[in-house]
C-alpha positions as CSV (number, residue, x, y, z in Angstrom):
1,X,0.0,0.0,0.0
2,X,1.6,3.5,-0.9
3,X,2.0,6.0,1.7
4,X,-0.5,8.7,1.7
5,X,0.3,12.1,2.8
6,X,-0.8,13.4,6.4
7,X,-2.7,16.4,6.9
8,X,0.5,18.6,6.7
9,X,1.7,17.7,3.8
10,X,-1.6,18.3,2.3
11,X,-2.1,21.7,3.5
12,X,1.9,22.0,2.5
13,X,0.8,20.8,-1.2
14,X,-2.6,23.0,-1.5
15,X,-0.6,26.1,-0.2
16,X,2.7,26.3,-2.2
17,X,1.3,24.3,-5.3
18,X,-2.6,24.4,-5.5
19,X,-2.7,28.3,-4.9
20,X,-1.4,30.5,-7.9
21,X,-2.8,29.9,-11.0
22,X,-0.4,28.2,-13.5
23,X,-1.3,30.8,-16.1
24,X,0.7,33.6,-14.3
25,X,3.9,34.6,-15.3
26,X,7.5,32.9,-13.6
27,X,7.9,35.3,-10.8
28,X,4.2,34.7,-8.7
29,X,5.0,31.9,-6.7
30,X,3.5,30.9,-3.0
31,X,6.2,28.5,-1.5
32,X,7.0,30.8,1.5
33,X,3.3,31.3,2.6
34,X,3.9,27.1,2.6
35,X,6.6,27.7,4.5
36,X,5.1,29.2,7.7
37,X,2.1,27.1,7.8
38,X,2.4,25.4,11.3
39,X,2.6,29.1,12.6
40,X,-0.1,30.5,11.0
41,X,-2.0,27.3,11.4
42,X,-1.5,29.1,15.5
43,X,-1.5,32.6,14.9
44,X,-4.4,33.3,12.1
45,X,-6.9,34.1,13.7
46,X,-9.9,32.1,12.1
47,X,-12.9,34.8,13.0
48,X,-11.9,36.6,9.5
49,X,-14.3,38.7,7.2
50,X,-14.9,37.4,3.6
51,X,-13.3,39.2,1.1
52,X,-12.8,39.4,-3.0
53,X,-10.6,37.6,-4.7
54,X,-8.4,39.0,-7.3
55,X,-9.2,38.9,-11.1
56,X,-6.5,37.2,-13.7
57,X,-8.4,37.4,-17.3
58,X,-7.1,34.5,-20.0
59,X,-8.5,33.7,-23.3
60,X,-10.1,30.6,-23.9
61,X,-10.9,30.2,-28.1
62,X,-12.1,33.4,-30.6
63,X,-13.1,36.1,-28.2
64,X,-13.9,33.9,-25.0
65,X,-12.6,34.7,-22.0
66,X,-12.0,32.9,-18.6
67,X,-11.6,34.8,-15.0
68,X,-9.3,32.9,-12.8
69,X,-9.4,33.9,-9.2
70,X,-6.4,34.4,-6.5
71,X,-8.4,34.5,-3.1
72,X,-7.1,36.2,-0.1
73,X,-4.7,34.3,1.1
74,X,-5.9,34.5,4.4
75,X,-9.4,33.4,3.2
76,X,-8.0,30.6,1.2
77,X,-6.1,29.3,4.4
78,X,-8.2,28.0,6.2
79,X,-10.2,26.6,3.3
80,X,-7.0,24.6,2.4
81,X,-6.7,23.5,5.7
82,X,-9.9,22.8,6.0
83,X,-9.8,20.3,3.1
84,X,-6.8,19.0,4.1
85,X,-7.6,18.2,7.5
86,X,-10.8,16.0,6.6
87,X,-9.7,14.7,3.4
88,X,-10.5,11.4,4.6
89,X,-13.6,11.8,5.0
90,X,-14.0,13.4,1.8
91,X,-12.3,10.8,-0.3
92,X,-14.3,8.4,1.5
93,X,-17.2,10.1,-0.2
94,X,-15.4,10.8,-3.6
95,X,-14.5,7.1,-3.7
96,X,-18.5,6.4,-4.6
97,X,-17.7,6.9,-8.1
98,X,-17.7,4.8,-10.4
99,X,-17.1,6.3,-13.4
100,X,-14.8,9.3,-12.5
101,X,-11.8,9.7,-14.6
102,X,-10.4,12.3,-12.0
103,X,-9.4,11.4,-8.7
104,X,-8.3,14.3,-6.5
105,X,-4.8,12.7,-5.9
106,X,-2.4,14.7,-3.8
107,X,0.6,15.2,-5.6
108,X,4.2,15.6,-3.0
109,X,6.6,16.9,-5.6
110,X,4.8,17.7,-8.8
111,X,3.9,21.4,-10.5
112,X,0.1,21.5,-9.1
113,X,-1.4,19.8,-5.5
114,X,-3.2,17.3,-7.3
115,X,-2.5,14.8,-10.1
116,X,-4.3,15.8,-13.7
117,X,-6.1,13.8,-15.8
118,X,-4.4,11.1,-18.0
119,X,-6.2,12.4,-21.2
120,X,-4.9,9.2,-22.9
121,X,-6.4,7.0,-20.7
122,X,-9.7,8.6,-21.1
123,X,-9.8,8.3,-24.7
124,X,-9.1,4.4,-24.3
125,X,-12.0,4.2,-22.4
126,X,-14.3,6.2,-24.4
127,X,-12.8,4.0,-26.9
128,X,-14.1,0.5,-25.5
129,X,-17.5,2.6,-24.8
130,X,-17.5,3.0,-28.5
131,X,-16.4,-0.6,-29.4
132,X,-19.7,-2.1,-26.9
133,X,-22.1,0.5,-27.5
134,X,-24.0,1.6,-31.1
135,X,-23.5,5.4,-30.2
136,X,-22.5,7.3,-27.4
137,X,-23.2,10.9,-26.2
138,X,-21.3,13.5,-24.9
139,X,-22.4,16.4,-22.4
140,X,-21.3,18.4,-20.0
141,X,-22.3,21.3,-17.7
142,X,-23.0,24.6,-18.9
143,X,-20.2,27.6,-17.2
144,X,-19.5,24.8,-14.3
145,X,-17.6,26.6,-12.0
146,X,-19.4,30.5,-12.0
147,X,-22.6,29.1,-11.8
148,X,-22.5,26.5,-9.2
149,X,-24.4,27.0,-5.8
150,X,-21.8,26.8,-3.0
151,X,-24.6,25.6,-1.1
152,X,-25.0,22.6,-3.5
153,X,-21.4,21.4,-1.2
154,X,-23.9,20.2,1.3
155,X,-26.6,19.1,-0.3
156,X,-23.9,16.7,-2.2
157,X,-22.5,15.2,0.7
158,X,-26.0,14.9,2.6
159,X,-28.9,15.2,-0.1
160,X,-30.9,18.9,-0.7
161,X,-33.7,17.0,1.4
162,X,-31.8,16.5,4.6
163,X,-30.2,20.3,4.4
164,X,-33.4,21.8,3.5
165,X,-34.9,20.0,6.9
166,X,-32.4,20.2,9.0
167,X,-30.5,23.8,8.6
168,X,-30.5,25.1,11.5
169,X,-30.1,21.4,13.1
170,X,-27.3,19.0,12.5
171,X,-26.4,20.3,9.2
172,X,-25.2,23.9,10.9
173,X,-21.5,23.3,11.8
174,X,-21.0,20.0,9.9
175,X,-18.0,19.7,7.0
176,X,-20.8,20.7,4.0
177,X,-21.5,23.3,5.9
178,X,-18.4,24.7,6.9
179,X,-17.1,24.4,3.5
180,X,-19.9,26.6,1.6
181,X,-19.1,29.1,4.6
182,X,-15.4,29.2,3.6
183,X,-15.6,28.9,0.4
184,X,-18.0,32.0,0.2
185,X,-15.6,34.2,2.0
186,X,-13.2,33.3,-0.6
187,X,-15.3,35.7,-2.8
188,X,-17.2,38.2,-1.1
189,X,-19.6,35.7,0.7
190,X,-21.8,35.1,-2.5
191,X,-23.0,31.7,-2.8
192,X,-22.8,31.6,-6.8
193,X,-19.6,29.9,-8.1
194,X,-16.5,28.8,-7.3
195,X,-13.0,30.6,-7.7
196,X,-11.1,29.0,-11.0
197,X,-7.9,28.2,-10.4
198,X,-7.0,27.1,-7.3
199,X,-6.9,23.2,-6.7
200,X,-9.4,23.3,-3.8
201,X,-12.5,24.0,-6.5
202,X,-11.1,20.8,-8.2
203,X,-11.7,19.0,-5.2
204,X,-14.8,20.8,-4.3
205,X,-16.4,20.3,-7.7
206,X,-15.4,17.0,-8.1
207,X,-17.6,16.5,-4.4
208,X,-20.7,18.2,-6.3
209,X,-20.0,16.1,-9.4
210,X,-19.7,12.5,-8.3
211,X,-23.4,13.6,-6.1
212,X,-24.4,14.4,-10.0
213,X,-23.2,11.2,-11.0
214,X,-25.5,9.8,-8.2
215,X,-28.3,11.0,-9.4
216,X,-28.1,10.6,-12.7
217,X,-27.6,6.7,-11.7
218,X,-30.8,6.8,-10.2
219,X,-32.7,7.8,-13.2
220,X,-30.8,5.6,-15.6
221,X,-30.6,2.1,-15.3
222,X,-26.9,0.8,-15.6
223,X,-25.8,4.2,-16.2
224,X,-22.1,3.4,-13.7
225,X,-21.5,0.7,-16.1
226,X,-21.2,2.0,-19.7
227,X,-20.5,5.6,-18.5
228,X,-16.7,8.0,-18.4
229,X,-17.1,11.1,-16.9
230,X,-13.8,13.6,-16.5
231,X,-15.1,16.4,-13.9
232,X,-18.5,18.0,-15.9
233,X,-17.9,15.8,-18.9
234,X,-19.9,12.7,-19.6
235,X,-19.6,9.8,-22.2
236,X,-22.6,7.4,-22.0
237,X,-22.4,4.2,-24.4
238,X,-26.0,4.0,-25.7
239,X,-27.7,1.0,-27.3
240,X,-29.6,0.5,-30.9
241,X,-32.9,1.0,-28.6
242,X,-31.8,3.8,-26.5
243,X,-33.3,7.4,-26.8
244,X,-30.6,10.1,-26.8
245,X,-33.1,13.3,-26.0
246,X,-34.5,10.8,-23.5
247,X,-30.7,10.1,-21.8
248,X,-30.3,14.3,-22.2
249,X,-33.5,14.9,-20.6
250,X,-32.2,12.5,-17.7
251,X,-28.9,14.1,-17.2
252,X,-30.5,17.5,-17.4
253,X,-32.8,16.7,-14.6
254,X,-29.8,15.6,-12.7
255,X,-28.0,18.5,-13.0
256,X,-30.9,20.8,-12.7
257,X,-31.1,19.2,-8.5
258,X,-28.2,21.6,-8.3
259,X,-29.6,24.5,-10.2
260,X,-27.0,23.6,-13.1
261,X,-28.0,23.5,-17.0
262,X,-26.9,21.3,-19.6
263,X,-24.7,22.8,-22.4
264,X,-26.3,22.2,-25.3
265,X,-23.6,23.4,-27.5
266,X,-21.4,21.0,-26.2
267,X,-23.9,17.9,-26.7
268,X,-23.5,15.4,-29.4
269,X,-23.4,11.8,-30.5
270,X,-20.3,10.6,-31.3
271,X,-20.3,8.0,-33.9
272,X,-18.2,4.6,-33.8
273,X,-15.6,5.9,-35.9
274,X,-14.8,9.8,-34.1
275,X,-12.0,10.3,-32.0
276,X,-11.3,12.0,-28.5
277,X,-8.5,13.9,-29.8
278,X,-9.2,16.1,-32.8
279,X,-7.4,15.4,-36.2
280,X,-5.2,18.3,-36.1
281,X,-3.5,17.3,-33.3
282,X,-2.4,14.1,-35.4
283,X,-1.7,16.2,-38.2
284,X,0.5,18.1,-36.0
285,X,2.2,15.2,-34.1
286,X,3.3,13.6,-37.4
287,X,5.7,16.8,-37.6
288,X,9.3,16.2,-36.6
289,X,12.4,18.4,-37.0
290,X,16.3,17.1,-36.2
291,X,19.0,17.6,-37.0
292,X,19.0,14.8,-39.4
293,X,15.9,16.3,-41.0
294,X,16.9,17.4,-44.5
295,X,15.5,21.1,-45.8
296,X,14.2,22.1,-43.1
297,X,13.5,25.5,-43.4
298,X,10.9,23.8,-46.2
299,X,9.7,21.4,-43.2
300,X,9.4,24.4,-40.9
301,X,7.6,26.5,-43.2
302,X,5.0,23.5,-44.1
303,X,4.2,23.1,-40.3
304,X,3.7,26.4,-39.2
305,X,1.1,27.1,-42.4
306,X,-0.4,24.0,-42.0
307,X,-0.7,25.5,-38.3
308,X,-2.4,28.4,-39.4
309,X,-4.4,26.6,-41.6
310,X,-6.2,24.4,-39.0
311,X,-6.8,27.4,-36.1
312,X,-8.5,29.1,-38.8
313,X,-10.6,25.9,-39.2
314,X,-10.9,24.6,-35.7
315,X,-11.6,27.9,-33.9
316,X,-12.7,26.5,-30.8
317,X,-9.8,24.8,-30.2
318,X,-5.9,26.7,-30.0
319,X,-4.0,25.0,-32.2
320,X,-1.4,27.9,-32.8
321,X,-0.8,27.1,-29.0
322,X,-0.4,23.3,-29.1
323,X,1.8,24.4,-32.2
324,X,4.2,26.6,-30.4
325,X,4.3,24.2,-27.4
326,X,5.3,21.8,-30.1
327,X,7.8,23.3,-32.0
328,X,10.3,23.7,-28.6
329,X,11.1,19.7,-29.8
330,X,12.6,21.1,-33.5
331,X,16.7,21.0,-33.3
332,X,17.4,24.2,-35.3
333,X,20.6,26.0,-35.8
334,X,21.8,29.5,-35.8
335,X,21.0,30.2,-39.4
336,X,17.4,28.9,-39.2
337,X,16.7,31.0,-36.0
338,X,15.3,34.0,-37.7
339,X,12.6,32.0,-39.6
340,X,11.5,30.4,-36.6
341,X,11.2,33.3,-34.6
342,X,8.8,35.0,-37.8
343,X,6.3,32.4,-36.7
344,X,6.7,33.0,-33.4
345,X,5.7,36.4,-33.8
346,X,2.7,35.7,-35.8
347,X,1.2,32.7,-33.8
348,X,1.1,35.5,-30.9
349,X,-0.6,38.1,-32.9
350,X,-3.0,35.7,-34.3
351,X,-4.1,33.8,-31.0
352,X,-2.8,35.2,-27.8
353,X,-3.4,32.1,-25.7
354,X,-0.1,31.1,-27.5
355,X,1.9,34.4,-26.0
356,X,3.3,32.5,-22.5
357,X,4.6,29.4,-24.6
358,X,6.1,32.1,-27.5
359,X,7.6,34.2,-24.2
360,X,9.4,31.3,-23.1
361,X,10.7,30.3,-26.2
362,X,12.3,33.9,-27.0
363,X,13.5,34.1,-23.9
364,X,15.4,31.4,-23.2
365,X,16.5,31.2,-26.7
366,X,17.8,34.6,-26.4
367,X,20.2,34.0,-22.7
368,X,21.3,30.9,-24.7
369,X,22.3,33.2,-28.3
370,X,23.7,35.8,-25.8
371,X,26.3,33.7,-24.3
372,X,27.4,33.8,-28.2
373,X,26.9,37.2,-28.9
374,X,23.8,38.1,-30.5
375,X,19.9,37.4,-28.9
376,X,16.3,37.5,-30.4
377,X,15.7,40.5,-33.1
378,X,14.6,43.1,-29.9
379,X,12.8,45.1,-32.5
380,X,10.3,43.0,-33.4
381,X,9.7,41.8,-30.0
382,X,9.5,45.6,-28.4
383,X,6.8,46.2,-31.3
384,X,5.3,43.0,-30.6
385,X,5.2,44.2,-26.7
386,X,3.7,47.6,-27.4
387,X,1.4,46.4,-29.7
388,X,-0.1,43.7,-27.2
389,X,0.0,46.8,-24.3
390,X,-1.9,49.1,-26.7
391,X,-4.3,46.7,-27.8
392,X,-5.2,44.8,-24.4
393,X,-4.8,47.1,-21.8
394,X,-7.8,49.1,-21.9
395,X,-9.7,45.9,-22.4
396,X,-8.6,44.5,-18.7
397,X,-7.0,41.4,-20.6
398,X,-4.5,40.5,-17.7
399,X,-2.7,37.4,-19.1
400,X,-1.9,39.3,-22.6
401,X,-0.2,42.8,-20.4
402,X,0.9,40.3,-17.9
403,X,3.1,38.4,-20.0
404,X,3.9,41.4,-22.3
405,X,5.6,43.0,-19.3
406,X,6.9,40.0,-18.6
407,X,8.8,39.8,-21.9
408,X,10.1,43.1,-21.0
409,X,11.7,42.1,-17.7
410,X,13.3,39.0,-19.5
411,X,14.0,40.4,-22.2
412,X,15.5,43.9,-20.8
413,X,13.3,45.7,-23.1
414,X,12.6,49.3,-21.9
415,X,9.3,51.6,-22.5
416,X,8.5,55.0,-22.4
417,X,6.3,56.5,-20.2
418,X,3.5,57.3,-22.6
419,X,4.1,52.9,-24.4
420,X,3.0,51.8,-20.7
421,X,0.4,54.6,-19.8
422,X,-2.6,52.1,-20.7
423,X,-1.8,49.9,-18.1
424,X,-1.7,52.3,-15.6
425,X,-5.4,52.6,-15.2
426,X,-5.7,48.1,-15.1
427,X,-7.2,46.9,-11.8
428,X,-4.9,44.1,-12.0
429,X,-2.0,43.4,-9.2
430,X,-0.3,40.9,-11.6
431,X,0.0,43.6,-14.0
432,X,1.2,46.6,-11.3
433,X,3.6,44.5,-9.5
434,X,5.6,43.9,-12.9
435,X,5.1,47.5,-13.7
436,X,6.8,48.8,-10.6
437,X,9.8,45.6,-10.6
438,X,10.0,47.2,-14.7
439,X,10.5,51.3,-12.9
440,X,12.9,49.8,-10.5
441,X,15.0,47.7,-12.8
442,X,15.4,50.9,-15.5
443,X,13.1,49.7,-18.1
444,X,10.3,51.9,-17.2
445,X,10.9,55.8,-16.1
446,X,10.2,57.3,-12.7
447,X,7.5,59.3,-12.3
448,X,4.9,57.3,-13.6
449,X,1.4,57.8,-12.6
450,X,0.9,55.2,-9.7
451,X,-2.2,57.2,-8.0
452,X,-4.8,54.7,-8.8
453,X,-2.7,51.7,-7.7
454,X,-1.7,53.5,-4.6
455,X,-5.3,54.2,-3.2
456,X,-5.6,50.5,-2.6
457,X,-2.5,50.4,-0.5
458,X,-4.2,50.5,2.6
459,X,-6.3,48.7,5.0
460,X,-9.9,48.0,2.8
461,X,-6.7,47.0,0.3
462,X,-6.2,43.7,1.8
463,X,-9.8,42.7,1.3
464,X,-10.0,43.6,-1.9
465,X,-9.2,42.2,-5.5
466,X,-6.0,43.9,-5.3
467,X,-5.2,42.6,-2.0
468,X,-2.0,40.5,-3.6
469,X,-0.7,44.4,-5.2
470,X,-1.5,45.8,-1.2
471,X,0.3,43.5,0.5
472,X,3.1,43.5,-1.9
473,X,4.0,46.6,-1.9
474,X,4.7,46.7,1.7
475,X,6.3,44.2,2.4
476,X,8.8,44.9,-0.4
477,X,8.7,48.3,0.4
478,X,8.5,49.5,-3.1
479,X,6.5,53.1,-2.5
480,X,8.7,55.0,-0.1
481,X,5.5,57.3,0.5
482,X,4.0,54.3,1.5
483,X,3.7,52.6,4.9
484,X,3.5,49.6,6.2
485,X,1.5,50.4,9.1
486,X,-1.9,49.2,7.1
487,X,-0.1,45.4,7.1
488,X,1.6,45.3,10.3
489,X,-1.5,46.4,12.2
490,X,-3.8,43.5,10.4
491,X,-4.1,40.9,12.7
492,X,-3.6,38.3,10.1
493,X,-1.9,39.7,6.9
494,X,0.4,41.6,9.8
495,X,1.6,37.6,10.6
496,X,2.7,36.9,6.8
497,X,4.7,40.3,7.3
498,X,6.3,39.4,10.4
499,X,7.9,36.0,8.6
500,X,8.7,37.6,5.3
501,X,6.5,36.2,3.1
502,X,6.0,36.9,-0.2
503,X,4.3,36.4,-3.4
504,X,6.5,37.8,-6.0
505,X,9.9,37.0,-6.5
506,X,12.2,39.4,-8.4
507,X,15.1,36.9,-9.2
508,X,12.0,34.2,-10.8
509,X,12.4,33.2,-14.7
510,X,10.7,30.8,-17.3
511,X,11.6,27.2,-17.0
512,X,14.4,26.1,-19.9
513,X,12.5,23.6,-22.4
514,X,14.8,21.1,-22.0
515,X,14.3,20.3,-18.3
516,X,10.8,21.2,-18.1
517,X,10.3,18.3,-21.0
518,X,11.8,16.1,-19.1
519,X,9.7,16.6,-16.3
520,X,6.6,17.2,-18.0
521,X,7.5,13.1,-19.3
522,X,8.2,12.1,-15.6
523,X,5.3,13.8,-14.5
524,X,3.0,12.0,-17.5
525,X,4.6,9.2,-16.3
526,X,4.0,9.1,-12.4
527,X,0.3,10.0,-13.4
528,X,-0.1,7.1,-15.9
529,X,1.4,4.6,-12.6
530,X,-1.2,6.3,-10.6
531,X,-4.3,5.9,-12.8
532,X,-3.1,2.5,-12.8
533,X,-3.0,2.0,-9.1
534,X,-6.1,3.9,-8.1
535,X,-7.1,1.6,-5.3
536,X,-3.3,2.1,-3.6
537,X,-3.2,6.1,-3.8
538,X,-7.2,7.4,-3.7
């Protein structure tokens, strides 16, 4: 039997990788606040007030946009210990699944808290649904996360019926309820949603899920036995006299017990012969560059318009992204550099999703063309920059400035007052704390315009959505007309001050491609061995 880890090691795991979203740039990181968690786990005081969590906007596909949340941390604290302390008890209950592709795995040494899906895996079983079944269908939840009921915690673990008649009984105090309550002061005590991002809501949803799953049992006979369901996504094998409305109308009942819809533009048979992955991805795969691969520069050039070709074709998916992500495997030289770095360019002006993954590339590639001399052409990456900065800025698109800044700190690009003046007026913290690291590096000048920044750096700061930019600032002491009293005189926040913790660090940079391959293949690896071994780990 493995070893499972204890309550410490969980709350270790949800704090310094289950906390920051994996979408922000290198230098947001959370491993200190880890690092003081047996004292804060004696000196926070747990009678705390709810507060908002801060925004990080991402695109999804086309012009859809997902907003990941970063709750206090104070907030999200004790709803990590929370979890962590009676995870048994909730993996007892998560364990009634059946057809769960997910298990909320706690992961000691890996990038996130929890262990992902095996995609793979999935698709061999949706594979074998196919090969026994006529047809199969395929739904899922409509806008899962900001629409779910934090309420629905308890009803999940105990049924709507005994809530509803025992409220103010034995549910009041008991883990579902204690869980909606901390949950909702993650985000401003409203009972709609949970925060996206953090690797508590995978846990919690996956609760409110396998309840689903329940119910859906109930109204459809063998439903455990020819089903795959990966978090809000079902596969149901379906026979030559089953009734697909009638199996949509079931599951739609189901989810409507927790005031969730059915999303109907995601619903579809899928015929014997469809696959889980789409075709451009094999298209894509088939592609491979060495340095045994003779005229490449043609090769290079075929992939990347082939690239093109299929985002324009497949807009719901981000190909350009999975292309980029692809290409760090290609072995080119010196001379073939330039090329490359055209596409580069242009996959980040035509689908911004692909901006981190081009980031890294031109970064690392250019400390690794320094050390001979010459980097990545500056121009087109400054233009590429301001251009992103103009464009995004006033729309309150955090990832595309976030990582645009970024790209300046790396990249020791500087700006001009007037270039960055768009983003001065962003209620994003991601995108001020790189601003003011940018002013005191040199690549910005002094005297910007920090007044709307500054008038959250105070005490009704720390509860707000730019409590990480409050908190921040002081304890880095970045506005000398600023003072710390506003943090040191919290009776909570005033703790993470006294140990020195911090949630941006200056000296932070992309990962090289090399070693982050070879542990994205480990970690694929230890996930595979655990999906294999379910009953020893979960």
């Amino acid at each position: 039997m493995a070893k499972l880890p204890n309550k410490d090691i969980r709350l270790k795991r949800l704090l310094e990788a289950g906390y920051l979203p994996e979408e922000l740039p290198p230098p947001f990181v959370s491993s200190e606040f880890a690092k003081f968690r047996s004292y804060f786990k004696k000196n926070l005081d747990p009678n705390v007030q709810h507060s908002a969590y801060a925004r990080y906007s991402i695109p999804r596909h086309n012009s859809a946009r997902r907003t990941l949340g970063i709750p206090n941390p104070i907030n999200y604290f004790f709803l990590a210990r929370e979890l962590g302390d009676h995870w048994i008890e909730i993996r007892q209950f998560l364990r009634q699944s059946v057809t769960s592709e997910f298990r909320p795995i706690f992961d000691i040494s890996g990038p996130r808290a929890l262990f992902g899906i095996d995609f793979d895996h999935v698709e061999a079983e949706i594979s074998g649904l196919q090969a026994l079944h006529d047809k199969c269908v395929r739904v899922d939840i409509s806008r899962f996360y900001p629409t779910v009921y934090t309420h629905s915690l308890g009803w999940a673990l105990y049924t709507k019926k005994f809530v509803k008649t025992n409220l103010h009984k034995s549910y009041k105090g008991s883990l579902g309820d204690r869980l909606d309550k901390l949950v909702r002061y993650c985000q401003e005590n409203h009972s709609i949603g949970l925060p996206i991002g953090p690797d508590t809501s995978r846990i919690l949803s996956e609760i409110i899920c396998v309840a689903i799953e329940k119910c859906i049992s109930e109204k459809i006979k063998s439903f455990s036995s020819k089903a795959v369901r990966y978090v809000d996504d079902i596969v149901v094998g379906l026979g030559t006299a089953d009734n697909p409305e009638q199996f949509v109308s079931h599951v739609a009942s189901a989810f409507s017990e927790f005031g969730l819809e059915i999303n109907i533009d995601k619903t579809k048979v899928i015929g014997k012969g469809e696959r889980f992955h789409p075709e451009w991805v094999s298209i894509l795969r088939n592609y491979r560059i060495s340095h045994g691969t003779k005229r490449k520069l043609e090769a290079l050039e075929d992939y990347f318009k082939n690239a093109f070709y299929l985002s324009s074709d497949h807009e719901r998916d981000n190909v350009l992204t999975y292309a980029v992500k692809r290409s760090r495997s290609f072995s080119l030289e010196d001379d073939e550099w330039a090329q490359y770095e055209n596409y580069l360019y242009r996959c980040a002006r035509y689908n911004s999703n692909s901006l981190a993954a081009v980031a890294q590339i031109l970064i690392e590639r250019n400390h690794d063309m320094a050390l001979r001399g010459h980097g990545v052409d500056m121009t087109k990456a400054k233009s590429l920059v301001i251009d992103i900065i103009k464009q995004y800025s006033p729309l309150g698109f955090d990832y595309e400035v976030s990582w645009a800044l970024f790209m300046c700190k790396a990249l020791k690009i500087s700006l001009s007052g007037k270039e960055v003046i768009p983003v001065l007026n962003m209620t994003s913290p991601v995108c001020a704390l790189i601003v003011i690291d940018l002013q005191n590096l040199g690549l910005l000048p002094k005297g910007l315009n920090l007044k709307y920044w500054q008038s959250f750096a105070d005490a009704e700061g720390l509860r707000s959505g730019m409590w990480l930019f409050a908190y921040e600032i002081a304890q880095k002491g970045w506005l000398p007309n600023v003072s710390k009293d506003y943090v040191k005189n919290d009776a909570n926040f005033g703790r993470l001050l006294e140990k020195s913790v911090y949630f941006y660090d200056e000296n932070r940079n992309v990962k090289f491609t090399r070693s982050e391959r070879k542990k994205a293949a480990a970690q694929l690896w230890k996930i595979r061995w655990i999906t294999s071994r379910w009953d020893e780990y979960f």
